[in-house]
C-alpha positions as CSV (number, residue, x, y, z in Angstrom):
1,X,-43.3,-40.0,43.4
2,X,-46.9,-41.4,44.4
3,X,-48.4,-44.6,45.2
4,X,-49.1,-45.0,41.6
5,X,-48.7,-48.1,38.5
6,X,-46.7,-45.4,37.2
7,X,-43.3,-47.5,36.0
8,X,-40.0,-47.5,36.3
9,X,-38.8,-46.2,33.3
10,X,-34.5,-47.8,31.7
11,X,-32.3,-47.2,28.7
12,X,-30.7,-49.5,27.1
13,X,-28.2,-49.2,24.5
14,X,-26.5,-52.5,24.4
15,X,-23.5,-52.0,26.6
16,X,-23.1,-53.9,29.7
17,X,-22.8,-50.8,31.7
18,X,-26.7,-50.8,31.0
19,X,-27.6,-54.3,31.4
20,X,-26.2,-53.4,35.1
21,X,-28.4,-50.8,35.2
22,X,-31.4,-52.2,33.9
23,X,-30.9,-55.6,36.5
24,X,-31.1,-52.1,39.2
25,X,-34.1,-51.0,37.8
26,X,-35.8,-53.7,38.1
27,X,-34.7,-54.3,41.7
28,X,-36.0,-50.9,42.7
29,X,-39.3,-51.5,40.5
30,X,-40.1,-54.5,42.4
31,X,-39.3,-52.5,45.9
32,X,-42.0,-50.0,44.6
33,X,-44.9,-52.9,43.2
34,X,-44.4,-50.9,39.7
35,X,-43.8,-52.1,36.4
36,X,-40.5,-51.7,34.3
37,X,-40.3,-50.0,30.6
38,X,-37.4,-50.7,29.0
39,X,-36.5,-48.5,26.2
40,X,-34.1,-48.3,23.4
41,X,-34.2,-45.2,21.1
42,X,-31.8,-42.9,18.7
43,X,-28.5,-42.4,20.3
44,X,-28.2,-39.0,21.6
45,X,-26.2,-36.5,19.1
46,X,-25.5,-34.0,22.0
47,X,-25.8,-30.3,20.9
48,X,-24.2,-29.1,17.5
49,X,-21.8,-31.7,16.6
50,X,-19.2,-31.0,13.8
51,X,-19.7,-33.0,10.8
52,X,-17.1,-35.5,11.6
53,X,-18.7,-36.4,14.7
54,X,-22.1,-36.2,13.0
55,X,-21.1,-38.5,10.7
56,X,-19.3,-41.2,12.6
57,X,-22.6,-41.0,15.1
58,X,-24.8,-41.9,12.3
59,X,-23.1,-44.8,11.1
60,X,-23.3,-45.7,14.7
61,X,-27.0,-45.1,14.8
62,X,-27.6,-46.9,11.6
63,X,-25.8,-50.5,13.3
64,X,-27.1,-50.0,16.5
65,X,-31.0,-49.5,15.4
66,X,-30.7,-53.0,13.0
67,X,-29.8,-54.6,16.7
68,X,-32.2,-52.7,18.7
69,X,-34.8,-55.9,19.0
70,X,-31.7,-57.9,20.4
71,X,-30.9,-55.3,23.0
72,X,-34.1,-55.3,23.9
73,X,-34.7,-58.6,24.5
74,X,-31.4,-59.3,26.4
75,X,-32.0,-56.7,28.5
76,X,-35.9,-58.4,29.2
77,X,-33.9,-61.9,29.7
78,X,-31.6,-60.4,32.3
79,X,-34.3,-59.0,34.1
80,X,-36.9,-61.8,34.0
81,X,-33.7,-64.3,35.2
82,X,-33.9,-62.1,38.4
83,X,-37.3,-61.2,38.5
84,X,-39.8,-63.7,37.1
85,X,-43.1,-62.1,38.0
86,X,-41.8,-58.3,37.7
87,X,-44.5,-57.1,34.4
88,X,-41.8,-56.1,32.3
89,X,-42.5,-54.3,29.1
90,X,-40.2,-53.3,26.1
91,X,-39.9,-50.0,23.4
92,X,-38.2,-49.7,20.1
93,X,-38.5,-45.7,19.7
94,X,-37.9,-43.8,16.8
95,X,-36.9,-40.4,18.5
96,X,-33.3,-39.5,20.0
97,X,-33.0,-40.6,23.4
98,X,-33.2,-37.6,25.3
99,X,-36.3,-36.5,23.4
100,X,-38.2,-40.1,24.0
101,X,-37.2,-40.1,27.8
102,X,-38.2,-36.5,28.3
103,X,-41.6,-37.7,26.9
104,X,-42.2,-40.7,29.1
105,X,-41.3,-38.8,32.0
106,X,-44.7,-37.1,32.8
107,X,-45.7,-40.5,33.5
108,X,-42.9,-42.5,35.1
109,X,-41.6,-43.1,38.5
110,X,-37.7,-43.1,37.6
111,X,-36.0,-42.6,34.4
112,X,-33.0,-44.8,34.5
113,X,-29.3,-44.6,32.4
114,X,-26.5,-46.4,33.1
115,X,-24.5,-43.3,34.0
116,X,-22.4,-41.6,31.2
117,X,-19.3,-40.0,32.5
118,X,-19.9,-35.7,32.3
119,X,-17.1,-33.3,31.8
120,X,-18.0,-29.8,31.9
121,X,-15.7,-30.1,28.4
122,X,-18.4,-32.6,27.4
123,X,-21.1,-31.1,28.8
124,X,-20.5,-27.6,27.0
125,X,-19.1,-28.8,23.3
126,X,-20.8,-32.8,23.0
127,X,-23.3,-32.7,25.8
128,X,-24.5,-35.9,28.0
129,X,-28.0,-38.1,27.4
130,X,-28.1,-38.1,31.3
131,X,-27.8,-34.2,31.4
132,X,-30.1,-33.6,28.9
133,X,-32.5,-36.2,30.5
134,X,-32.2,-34.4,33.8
135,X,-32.6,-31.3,32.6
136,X,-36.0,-31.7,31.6
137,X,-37.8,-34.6,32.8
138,X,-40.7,-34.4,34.7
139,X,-40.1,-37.3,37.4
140,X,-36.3,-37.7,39.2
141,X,-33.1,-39.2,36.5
142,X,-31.2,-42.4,38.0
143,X,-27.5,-41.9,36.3
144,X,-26.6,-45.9,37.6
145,X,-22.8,-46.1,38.2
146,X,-20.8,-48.9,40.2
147,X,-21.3,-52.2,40.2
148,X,-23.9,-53.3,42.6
149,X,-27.1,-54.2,40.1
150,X,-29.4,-54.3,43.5
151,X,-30.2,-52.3,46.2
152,X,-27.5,-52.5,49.4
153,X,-27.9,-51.6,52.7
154,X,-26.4,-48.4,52.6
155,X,-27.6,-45.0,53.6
156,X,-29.3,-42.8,50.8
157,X,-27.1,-39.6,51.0
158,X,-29.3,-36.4,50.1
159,X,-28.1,-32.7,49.5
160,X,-30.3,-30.5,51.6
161,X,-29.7,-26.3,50.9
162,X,-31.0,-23.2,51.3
163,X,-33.3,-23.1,48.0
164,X,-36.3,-24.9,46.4
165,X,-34.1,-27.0,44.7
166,X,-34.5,-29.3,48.0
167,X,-38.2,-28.9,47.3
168,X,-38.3,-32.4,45.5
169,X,-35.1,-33.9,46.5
170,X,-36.3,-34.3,50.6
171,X,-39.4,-36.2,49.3
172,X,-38.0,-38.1,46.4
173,X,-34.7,-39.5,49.1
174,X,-37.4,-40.1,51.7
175,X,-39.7,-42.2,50.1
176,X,-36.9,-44.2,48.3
177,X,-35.2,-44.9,51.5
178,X,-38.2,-46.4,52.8
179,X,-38.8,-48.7,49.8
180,X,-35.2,-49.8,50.6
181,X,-35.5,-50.3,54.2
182,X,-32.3,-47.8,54.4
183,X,-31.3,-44.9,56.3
184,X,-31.0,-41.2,54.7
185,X,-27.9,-38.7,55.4
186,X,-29.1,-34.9,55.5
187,X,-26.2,-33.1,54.6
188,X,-26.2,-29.7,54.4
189,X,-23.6,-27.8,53.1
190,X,-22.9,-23.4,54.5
191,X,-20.3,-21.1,54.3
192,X,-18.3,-19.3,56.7
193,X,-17.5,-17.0,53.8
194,X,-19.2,-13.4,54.5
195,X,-21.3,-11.7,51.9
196,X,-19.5,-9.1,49.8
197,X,-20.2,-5.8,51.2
198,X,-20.3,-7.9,54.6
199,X,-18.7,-5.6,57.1
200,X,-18.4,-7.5,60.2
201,X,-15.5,-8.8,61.6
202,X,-14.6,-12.6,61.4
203,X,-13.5,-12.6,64.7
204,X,-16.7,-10.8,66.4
205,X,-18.8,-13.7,64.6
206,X,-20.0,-16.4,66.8
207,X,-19.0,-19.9,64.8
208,X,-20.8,-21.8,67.0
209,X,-24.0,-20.2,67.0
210,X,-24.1,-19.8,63.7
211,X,-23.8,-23.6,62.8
212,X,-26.2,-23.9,65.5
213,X,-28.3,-22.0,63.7
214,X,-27.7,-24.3,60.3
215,X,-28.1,-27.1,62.3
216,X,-32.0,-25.9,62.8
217,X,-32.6,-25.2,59.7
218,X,-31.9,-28.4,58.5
219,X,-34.1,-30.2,61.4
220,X,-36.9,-27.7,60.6
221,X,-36.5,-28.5,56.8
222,X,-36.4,-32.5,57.4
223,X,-39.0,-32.6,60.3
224,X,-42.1,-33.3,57.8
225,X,-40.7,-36.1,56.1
226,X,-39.3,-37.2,59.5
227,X,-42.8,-37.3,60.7
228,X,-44.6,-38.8,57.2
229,X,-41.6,-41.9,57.2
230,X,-40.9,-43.1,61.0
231,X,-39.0,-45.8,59.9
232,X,-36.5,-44.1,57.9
233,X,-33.4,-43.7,60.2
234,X,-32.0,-40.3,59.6
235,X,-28.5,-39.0,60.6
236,X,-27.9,-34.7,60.1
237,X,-24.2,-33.1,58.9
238,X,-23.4,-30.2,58.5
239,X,-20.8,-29.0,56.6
240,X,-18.9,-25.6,56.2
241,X,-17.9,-26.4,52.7
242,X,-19.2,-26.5,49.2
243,X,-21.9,-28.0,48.7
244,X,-20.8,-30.6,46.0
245,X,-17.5,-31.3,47.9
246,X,-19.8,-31.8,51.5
247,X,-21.9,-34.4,49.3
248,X,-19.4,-36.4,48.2
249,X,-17.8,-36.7,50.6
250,X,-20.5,-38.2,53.0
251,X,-21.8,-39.9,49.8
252,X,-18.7,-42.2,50.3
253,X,-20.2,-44.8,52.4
254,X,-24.0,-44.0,50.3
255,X,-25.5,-46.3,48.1
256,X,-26.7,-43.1,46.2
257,X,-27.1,-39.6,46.4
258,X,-30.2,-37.3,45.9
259,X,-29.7,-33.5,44.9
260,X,-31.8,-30.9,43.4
261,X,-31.4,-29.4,40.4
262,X,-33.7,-26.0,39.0
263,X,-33.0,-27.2,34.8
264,X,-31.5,-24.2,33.7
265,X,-30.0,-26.3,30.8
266,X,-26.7,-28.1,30.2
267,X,-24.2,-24.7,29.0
268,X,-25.3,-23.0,32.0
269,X,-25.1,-25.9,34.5
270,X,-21.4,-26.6,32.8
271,X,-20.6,-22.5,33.3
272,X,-21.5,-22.3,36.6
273,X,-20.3,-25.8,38.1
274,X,-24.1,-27.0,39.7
275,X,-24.2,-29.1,42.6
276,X,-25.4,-31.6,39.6
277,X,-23.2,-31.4,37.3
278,X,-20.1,-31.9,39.9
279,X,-21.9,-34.9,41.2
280,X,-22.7,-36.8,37.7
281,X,-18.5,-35.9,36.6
282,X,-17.2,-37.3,40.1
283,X,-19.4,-39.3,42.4
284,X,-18.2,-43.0,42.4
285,X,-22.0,-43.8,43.7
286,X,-24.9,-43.9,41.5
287,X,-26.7,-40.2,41.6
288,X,-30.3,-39.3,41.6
289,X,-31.3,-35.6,40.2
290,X,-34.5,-34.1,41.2
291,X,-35.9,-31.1,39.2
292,X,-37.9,-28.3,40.2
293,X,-40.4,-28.0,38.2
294,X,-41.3,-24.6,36.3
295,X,-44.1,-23.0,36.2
296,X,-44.5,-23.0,32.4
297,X,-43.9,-27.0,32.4
């Protein structure tokens, strides 16, 4: 995220859940002096439905698209009851959700859903607009859950580990923070587990020095943005624990929470349980994922 025009980018699909969302949006739009596009496309079908589902979905599709003007323009009344002089612009796509978000991406600040509940059941067999979203978009996915529809005063809560997929998340939590005038909580998440093939004896390990050790990592790997955002108060955990247990858990008393994510798709983020995908399925606080871009994108 730059000091850009680039906008905050919402979508709406007529529920309140996303009028919430969108009123949040435009909050953090104005806290950034960007613009908000709000966007209404195609439902998203998720990945191979059967043809039941296919078929009840399209009928769906069908009555929602004949109201897509009026959920557009309730969502631009809510938002211009709260913010008058926010510029404030609306879309009627053609294309599926996921596909019209991914687009806009490479030239948004935040892409915005009011956040769908994810199952790794769901995930795998229906699949989630907000995992699909995250998966590929260019600039960090908002999945809005809760019920405040602005900013609080609460920390930003921001998963810190031991790979790139911190790369974007440190910057993206910083720099939000500051917009809010809010604090950030580094938590980083090790294990006390040894590696397989790890002779050494638990009891000749020293505990102490070892979180020590964790401890400086994380202040070396915060220390930049530190530096770059002076006025971002910044408390440090950490936690022997898995990492999406250690997050939300501090993420409690969090407005939101920041992690990383490396988009290796939405069956092998359901396999293997990411960080992510445990966050979006049970964090009670609206979650922000950060992708790493690839080389090829």
């Amino acid at each position: 995220m730059s000091d850009t025009v680039t906008p905050v980018i919402v979508g709406v699909d007529g529920t309140s859940t996303a009028i919430r969302a969108t009123r949040w949006a435009a909050a953090v739009a104005e806290r950034f002096g960007a613009p908000l596009c709000i966007v209404h496309a195609r439902p998203y079908l998720g990945h191979n439905p059967s043809d039941a589902i296919a078929g009840v979905r399209a009928a769906a599709m069908a009555e929602q698209e004949e109201s897509a003007q009026a959920i557009l323009r309730s969502a631009e009344h809510a938002v211009r009851a709260d913010f008058p002089h926010l510029p404030v612009t609306t879309f009627r796509l053609s294309e599926s959700v996921d596909e019209a978000l991914i687009a806009l991406s490479r030239n948004a600040r935040l892409i915005v859903l009011g956040g769908d509940e994810v199952s790794v059941g769901t995930a795998i067999l229906v699949g989630s607009a907000t995992m699909a979203v995250a998966a590929r978009s260019t600039c960090p996915v908002v999945a809005w859950r809760g019920d405040a529809i602005v900013p609080s005063v609460k920390p930003i809560a921001i998963g810190v580990d031991g790979d790139d997929d911190s790369r974007v998340a440190i910057p993206a939590a910083f720099e939000l923070a500051d917009r809010l005038r809010v604090g950030v909580v580094a938590v980083h998440a090790w294990s006390t587990r040894r590696p397989a093939g790890d002779i050494s004896l638990p009891s000749m390990i020293d505990w102490v020095e070892a979180e020590n050790a964790e401890r400086k990592y994380l202040s070396d790997r915060l220390a930049p943005w530190i530096d770059l955002y002076p006025n971002v108060d910044v408390t440090c955990v950490v936690d022997a624990d898995k990492a999406s247990r250690a997050l939300l858990r501090h993420s409690e008393d969090a407005q939101l929470v920041v992690v990383g994510s490396r988009g290796q798709g939405l069956i092998a983020s359901a396999v293997l349980g990411s960080t992510g995908l445990n966050l979006l399925h049970h964090s009670a606080v609206t979650v922000m994922i950060c992708r790493a871009q690839d080389k090829d994108d």
